[in-house]
C-alpha atoms as one frame of an Amber mdcrd trajectory, in Angstrom:
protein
   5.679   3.302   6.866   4.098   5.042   3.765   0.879   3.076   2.868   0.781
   3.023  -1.179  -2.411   2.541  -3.812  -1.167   0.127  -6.404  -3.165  -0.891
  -9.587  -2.866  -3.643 -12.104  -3.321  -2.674 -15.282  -3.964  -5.987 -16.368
  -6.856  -6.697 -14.328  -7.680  -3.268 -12.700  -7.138  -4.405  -8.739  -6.579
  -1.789  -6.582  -5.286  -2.413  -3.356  -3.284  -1.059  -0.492   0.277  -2.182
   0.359   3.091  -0.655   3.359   6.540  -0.360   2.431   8.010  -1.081   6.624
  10.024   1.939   7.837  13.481   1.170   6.688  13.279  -1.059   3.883  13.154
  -0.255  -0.098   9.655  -0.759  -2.461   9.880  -3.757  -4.069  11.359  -3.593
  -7.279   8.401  -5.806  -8.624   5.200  -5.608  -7.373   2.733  -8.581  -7.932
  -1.083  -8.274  -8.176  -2.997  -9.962  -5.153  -5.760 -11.404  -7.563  -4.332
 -11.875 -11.186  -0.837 -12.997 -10.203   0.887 -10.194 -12.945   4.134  -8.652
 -12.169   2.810  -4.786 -13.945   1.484  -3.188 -10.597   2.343   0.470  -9.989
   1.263   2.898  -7.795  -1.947   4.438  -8.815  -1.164   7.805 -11.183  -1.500
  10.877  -8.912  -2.349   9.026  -5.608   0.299  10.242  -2.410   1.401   7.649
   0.019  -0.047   8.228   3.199   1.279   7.349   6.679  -0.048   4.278   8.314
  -2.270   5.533  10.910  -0.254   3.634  13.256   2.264   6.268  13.247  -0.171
   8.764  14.132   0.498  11.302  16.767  -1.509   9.225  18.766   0.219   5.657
  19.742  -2.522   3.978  21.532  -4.917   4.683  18.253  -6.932   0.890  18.195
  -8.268   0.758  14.631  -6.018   0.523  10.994  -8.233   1.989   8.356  -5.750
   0.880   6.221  -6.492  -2.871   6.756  -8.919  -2.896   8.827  -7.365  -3.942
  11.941
């Protein structure tokens, strides 16, 4: 479950977003305050593994979201 930086060039939001283990990226991604349909990844950020998927499986906090 790759965690991915995307950023509207539009309005600037960043924000995080998972793509679920087995699935495809969206082939349009829409921004979570403006409403446009330009998102991208951020230029030169990595996805990083959700730290759910961690070596360790009883790990309590997401700093991804917070959970």
């Amino acid at each position: 479950m790759p965690v991915l930086l995307l950023e509207c060039p539009d309005c600037q939001h960043q924000y995080r977003s998972l793509v679920l283990a087995g699935t495809r990226s969206p082939q349009v991604w829409v921004c979570s305050k403006c409403g446009s349909e330009a998102v991208a990844p951020k230029v030169g950020s990595c996805p990083i593994e959700h730290p759910w998927e961690s070596s360790n499986p009883y790990q309590s906090a997401c700093s991804c979201c917070g959970l």
